[in-house]
matplotlib code that plots the C-alpha trace (Angstrom):
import matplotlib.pyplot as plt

x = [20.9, 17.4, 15.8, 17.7, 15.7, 12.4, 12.9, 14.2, 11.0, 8.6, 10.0, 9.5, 6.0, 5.0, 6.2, 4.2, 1.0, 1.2, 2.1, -0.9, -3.5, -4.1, -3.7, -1.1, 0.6, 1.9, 3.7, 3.5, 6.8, 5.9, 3.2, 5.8, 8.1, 5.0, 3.8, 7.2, 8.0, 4.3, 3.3, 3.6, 4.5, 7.8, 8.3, 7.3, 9.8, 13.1, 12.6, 13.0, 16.0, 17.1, 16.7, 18.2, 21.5, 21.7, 21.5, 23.8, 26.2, 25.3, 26.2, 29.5, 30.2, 30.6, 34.0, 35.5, 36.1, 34.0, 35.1, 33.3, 33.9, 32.4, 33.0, 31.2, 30.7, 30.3, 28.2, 27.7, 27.4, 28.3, 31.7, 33.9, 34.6, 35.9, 38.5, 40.4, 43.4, 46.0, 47.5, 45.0, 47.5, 48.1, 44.9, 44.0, 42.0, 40.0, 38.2, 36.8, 35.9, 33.6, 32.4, 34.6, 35.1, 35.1, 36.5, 36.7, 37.8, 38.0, 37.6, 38.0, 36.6, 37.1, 35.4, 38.0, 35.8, 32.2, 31.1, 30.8, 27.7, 29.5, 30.3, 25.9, 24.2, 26.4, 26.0, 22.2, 21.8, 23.7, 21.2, 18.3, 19.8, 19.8, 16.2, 15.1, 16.7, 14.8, 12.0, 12.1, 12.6, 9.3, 7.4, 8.2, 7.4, 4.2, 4.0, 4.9, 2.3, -0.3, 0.6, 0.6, -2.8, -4.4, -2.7, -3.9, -7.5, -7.6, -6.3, -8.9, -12.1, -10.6, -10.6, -13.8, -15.3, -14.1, -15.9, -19.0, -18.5, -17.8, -20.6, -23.3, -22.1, -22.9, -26.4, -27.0, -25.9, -28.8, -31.3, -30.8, -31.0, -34.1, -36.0, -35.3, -36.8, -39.5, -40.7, -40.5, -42.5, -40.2, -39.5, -41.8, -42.1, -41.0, -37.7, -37.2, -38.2, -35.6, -33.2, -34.2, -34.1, -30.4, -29.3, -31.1, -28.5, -26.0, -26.2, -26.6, -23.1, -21.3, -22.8, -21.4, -18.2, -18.0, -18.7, -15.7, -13.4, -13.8, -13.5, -10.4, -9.0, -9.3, -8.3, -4.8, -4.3, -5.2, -1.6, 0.1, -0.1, -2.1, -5.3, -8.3, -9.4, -6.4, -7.0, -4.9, -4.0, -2.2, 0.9, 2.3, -0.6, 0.1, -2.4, -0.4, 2.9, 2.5, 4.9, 7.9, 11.5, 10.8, 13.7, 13.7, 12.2, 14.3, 12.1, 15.1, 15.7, 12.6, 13.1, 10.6, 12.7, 15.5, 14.2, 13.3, 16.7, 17.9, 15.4, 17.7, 20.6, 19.5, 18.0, 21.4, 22.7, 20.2, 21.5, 25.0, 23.4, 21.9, 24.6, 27.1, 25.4, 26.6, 29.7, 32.5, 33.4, 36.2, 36.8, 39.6, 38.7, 41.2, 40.4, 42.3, 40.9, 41.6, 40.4, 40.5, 39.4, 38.4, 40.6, 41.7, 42.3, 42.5, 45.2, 43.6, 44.1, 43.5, 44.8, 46.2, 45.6, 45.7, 45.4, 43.9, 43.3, 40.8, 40.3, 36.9, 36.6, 32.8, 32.6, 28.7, 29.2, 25.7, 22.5, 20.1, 20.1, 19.0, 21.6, 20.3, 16.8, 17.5, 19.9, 17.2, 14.8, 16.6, 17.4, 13.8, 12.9, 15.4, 14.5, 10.5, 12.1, 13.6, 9.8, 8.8, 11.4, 10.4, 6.7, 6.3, 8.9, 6.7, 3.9, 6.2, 6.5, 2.6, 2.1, 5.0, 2.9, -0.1, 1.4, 3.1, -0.8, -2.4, 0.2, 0.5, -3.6, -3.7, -1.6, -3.8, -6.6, -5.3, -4.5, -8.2, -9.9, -8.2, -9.5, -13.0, -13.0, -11.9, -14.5, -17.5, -16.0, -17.0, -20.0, -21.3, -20.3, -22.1, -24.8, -25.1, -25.1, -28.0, -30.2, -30.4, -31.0, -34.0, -32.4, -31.7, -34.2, -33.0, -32.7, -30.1, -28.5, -28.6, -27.1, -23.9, -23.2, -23.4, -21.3, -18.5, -18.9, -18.7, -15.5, -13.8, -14.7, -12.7, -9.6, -9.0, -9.5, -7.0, -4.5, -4.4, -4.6, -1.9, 0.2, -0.8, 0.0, 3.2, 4.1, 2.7, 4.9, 8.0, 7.4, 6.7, 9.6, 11.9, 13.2, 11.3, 13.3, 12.8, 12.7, 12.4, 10.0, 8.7]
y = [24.1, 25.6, 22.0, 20.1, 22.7, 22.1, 18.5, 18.1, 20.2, 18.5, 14.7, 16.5, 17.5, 14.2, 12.8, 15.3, 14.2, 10.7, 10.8, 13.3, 11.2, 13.4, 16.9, 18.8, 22.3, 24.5, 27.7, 29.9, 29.0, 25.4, 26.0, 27.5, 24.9, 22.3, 24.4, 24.3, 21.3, 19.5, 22.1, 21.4, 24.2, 24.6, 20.7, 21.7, 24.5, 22.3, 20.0, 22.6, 24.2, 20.8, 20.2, 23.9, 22.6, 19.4, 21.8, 23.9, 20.7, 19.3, 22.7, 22.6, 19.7, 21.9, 22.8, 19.7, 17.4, 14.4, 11.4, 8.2, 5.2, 3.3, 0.1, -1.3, -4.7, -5.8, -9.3, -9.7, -12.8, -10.2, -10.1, -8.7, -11.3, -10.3, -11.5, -9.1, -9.2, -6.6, -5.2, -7.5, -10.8, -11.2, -12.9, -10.9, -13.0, -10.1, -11.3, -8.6, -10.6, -7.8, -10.2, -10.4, -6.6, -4.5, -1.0, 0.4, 3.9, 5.9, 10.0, 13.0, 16.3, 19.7, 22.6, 25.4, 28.7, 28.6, 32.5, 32.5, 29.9, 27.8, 30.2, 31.8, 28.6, 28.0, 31.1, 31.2, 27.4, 29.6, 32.4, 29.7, 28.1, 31.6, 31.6, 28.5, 29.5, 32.8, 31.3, 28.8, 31.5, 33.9, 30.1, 29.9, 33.8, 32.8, 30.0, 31.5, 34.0, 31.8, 29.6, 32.9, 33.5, 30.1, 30.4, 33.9, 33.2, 30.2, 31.9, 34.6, 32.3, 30.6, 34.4, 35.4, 32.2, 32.9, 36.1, 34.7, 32.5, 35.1, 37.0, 34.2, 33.8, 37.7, 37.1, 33.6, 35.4, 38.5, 36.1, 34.6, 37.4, 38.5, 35.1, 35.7, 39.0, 38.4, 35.4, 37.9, 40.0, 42.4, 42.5, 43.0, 39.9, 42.1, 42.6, 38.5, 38.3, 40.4, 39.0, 35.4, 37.0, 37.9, 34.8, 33.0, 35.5, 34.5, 31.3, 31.6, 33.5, 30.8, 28.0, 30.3, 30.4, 27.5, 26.4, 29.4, 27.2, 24.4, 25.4, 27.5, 24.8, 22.5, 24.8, 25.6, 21.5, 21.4, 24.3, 21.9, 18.9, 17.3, 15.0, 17.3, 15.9, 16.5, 19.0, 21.7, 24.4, 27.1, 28.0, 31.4, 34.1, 37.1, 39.5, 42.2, 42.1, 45.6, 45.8, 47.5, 47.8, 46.9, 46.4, 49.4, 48.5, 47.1, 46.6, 45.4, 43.0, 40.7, 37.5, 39.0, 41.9, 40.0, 37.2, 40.1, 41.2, 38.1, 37.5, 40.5, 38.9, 35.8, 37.8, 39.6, 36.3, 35.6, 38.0, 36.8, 33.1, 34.1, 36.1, 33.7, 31.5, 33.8, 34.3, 31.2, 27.9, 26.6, 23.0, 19.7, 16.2, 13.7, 9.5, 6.8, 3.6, -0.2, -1.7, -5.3, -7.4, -6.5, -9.7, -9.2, -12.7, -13.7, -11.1, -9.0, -5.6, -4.3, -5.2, -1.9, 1.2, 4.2, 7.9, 10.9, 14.7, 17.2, 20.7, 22.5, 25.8, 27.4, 30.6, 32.5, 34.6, 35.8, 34.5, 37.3, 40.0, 37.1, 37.4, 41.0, 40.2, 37.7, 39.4, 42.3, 40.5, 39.2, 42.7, 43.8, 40.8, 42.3, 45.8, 44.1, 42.7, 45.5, 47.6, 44.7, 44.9, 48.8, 48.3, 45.4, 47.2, 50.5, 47.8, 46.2, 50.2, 50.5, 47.1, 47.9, 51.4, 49.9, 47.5, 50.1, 51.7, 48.9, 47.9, 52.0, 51.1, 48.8, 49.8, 52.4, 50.3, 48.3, 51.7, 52.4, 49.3, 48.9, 52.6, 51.6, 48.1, 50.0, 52.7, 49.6, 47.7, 51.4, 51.7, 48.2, 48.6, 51.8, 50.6, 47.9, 49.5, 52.2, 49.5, 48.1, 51.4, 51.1, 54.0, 52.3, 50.1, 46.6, 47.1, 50.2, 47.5, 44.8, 47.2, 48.2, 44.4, 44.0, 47.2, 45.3, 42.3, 44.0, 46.1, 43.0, 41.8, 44.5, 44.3, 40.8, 41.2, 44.4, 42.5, 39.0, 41.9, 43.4, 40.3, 39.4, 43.1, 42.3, 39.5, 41.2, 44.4, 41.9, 40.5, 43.7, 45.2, 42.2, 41.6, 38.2, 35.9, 32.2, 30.2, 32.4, 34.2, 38.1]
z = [-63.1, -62.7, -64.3, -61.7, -58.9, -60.5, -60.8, -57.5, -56.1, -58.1, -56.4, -53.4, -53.9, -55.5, -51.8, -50.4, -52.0, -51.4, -48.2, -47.5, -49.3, -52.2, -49.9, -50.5, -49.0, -51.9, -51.8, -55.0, -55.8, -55.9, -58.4, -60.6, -60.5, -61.5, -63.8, -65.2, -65.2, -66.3, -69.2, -72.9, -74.1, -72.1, -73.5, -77.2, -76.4, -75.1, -77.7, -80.2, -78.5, -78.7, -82.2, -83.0, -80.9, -83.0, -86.4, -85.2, -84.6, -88.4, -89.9, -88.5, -90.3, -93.3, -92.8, -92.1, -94.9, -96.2, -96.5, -98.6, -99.8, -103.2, -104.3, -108.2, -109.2, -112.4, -113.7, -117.4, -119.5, -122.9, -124.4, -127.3, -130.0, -133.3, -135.7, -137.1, -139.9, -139.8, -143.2, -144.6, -144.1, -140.1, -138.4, -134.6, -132.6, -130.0, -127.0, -124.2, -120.7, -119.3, -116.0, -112.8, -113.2, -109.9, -108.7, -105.4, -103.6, -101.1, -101.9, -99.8, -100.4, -99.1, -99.7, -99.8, -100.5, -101.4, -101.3, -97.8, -98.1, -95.1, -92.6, -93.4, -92.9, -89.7, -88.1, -89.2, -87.6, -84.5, -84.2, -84.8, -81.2, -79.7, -80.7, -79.2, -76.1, -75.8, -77.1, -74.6, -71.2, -73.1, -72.5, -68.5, -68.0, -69.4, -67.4, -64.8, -65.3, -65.9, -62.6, -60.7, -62.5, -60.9, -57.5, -56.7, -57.8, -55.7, -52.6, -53.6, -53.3, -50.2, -48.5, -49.9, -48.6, -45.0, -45.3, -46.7, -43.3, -40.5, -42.4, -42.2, -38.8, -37.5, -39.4, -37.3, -34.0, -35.0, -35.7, -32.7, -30.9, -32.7, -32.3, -28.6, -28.7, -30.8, -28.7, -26.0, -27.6, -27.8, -31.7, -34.3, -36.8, -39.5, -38.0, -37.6, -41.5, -42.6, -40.8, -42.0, -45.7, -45.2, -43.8, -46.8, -49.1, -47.0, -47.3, -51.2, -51.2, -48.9, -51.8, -54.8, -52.8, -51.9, -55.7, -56.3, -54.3, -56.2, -59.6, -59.3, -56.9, -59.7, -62.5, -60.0, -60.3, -64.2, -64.2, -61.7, -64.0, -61.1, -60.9, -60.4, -57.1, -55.5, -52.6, -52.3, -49.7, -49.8, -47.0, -47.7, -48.3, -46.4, -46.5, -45.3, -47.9, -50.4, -53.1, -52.7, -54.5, -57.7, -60.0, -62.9, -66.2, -69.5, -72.1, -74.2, -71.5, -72.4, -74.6, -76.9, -77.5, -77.8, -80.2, -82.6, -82.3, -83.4, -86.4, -87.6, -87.7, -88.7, -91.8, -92.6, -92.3, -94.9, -97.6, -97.2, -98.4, -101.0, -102.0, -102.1, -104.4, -107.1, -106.2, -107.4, -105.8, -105.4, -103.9, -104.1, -103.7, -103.6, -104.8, -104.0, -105.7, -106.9, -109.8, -110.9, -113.5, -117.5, -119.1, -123.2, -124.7, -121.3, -119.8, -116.9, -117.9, -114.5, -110.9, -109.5, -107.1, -108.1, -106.2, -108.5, -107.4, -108.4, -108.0, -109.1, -109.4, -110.4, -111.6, -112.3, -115.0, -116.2, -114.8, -116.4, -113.0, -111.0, -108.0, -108.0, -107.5, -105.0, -103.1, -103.2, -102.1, -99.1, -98.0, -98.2, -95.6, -93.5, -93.7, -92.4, -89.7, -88.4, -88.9, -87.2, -84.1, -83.9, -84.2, -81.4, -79.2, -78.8, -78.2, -75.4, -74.4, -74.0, -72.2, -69.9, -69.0, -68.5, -66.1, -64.1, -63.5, -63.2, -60.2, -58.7, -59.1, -56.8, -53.9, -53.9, -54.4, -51.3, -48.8, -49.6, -49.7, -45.8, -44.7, -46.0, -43.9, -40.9, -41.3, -41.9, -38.9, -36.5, -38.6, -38.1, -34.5, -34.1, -36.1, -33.6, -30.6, -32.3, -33.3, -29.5, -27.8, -30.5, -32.3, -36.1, -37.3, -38.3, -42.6, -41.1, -38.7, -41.8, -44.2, -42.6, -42.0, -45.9, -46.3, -43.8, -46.4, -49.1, -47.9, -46.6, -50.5, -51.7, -49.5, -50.4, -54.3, -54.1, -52.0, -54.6, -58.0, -56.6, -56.2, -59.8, -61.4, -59.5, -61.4, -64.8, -63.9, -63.9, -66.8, -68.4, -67.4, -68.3, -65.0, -63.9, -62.6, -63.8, -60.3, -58.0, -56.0, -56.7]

ax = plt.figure().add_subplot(projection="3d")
ax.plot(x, y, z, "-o")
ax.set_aspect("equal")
plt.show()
């Protein structure tokens, strides 16, 4: 059901672009969905779901019976000739017509207990599926990650450039102002320099911004699946959304976790294979066949159906300890995988706790970062109105504009980390959902 979404999103979008002349809107949850639905790995992963499922349907084949046919043909030239005299007086002409000579049959076998090697390699073909599934939703959280990864940069630069902007803008106005006055003779050159030295900086910063833009717009397309010149804008930034309610942590609720879980069984699954090959067979096949031809002096001996039965029964009896050693063998790569289960799951444990600071970091990082702007807007105000009643000289007046950049700098890169250690946190705590928005 969630394919049909994407897919239906993605013919949307397509619309959308060439409609718009290679522009295009996106929402974050459009770049998921085209992530989604244009990355390799998520198509490297459902074709080998899809191959599990197809194993999974040729292992279940074992139970059923089989049923062939053969057919043989002979063409000779050779034949029996011999002359033969019975109690040395009666004469016995013998002659063997091998040519012409054909058989056919259909048999049916049935396997009716093999040690349990049927029901293993079915229900290890099962857990293989199971895997391929999992394996398949740990692809789109990274996807999804990494799509969230692009978008956020990209809205970054675009709100860093639009400070770089208003920025360069309150530097043109001052040298404006200071051109005036020093024409007037009322400011020293020194002051117009200074001024022309920032807006020179400024305009360096708009150019690596600009250049910012660019690169991450591009890299956003190259997660899309989209030409690299296609220009994209984002629709639903809002600067002002904090994170709140988020869903309590399950590590044992990631597809990592649960893959490992499964590696388990499919390992005790294991033993029970190997196992079995030790332990006896038993199995009936049933023929039913025509043969014709093989003549004697010109009688054909054969021209008749017949229906045979067979049961087979295999018993192991002594095999030098090698079922032990096997079946020893497969235990210990059980026993790893479940060391390897605890030891990645205290990893999961870590990662999950670094998420949760790095996320209660930011909010924090975002209730500060807002006080600071607020406290350089009255500085840069105060500054100003100081610096025309000749009471703060022009590097003072200069300096708490760059302190305003530089606090608007950090309010947008602690709004878009937060959104990102959101997604991180989710993903974490094994509660993203595939499809959907945070």
């Amino acid at each position: 059901m969630n394919r049909v979404k994407y897919i239906l999103a993605s013919i949307c979008l397509l619309v959308t672009f060439n409609v718009s002349a290679q522009q295009a809107v996106v929402t974050l949850q459009q770049c998921r969905t085209m992530a989604l639905e244009n990355n390799k790995k998520i198509a490297i992963a459902s074709e080998n779901k899809t191959k599990a499922e197809q194993d999974v349907k040729a292992y279940r084949t074992n139970y059923l019976p089989k049923l062939s046919a053969s057919g043989n043909y002979l063409f000779t030239t050779s034949s029996l000739e011999k002359s033969m005299n019975l109690m040395g007086m009666i004469p016995l002409e013998l002659d063997l017509q091998l040519n012409n000579t054909y058989v056919a049959g259909i048999s049916l076998e049935q396997p009716i207990y093999m040690g349990g090697k049927i029901t293993s390699a079915y229900k290890m073909a099962k857990i293989g599926e199971e895997i391929a599934e999992l394996n398949e939703q740990k692809t789109q959280e990274e996807v999804i990650l990494l799509a969230d990864e692009a978008y956020w940069t990209y809205v970054q630069t675009l709100e860093l450039t639009k400070t770089v902007k208003a920025y360069k803008s309150l530097i043109e106005k001052l040298l404006s102002d200071v051109e005036n006055a020093y024409n007037a003779g009322m400011k020293p050159r020194n002051d117009l320099l200074k001024v022309q030295v920032s807006l020179n900086e400024a305009e360096l910063q708009l150019l690596q911004a600009e250049n910012g833009v660019t690169l991450s717009r591009m890299n956003l397309c190259h997660t899309l699946g989209l030409s690299l010149s296609t220009e994209l804008m984002v629709e639903d930034y809002n600067d002002k959304q904090v994170v709140t309610d988020l869903p309590t942590p399950d590590v044992e609720a990631r597809p990592e976790y649960s893959i490992l879980n499964k590696q388990i069984d499919f390992k005790s699954q294991q033993v029970k294979l190997v196992r079995s090959e030790f332990l006896p067979n038993v199995g009936v096949m049933g023929n039913f066949g025509y043969a014709n031809g093989l003549k004697f002096n010109n009688n054909k001996l054969l021209d008749k159906t017949a229906f045979s039965a067979v049961v087979s029964v295999n018993i192991p009896i002594f095999r030098w300890g090698e079922s032990v050693n096997k079946v020893r063998s497969a235990k210990a790569e059980k026993n790893m995988a479940i060391l390897q289960r605890d030891e990645l799951s205290e990893q999961m444990e870590l990662e999950l706790q670094q998420a949760i600071n790095t996320l209660d970091e930011s909010v924090k990082e975002i209730t500060l970062a807002e006080r600071s702007l607020v406290q350089a807007e009255e500085n840069m105000q105060e500054s100003r109105n100081r610096y025309d009643a000749g009471l703060e000289t022009m590097s003072d007046y200069l300096e708490a504009q760059t302190l305003w950049q530089q606090a608007n700098f950090s309010l947008i890169k602690a709004r878009t980390s937060s959104r990102l250690a959101e997604t991180k946190y989710l993903k974490a705590a094994g509660k993203m959902q595939l499809g959907e928005n945070n």
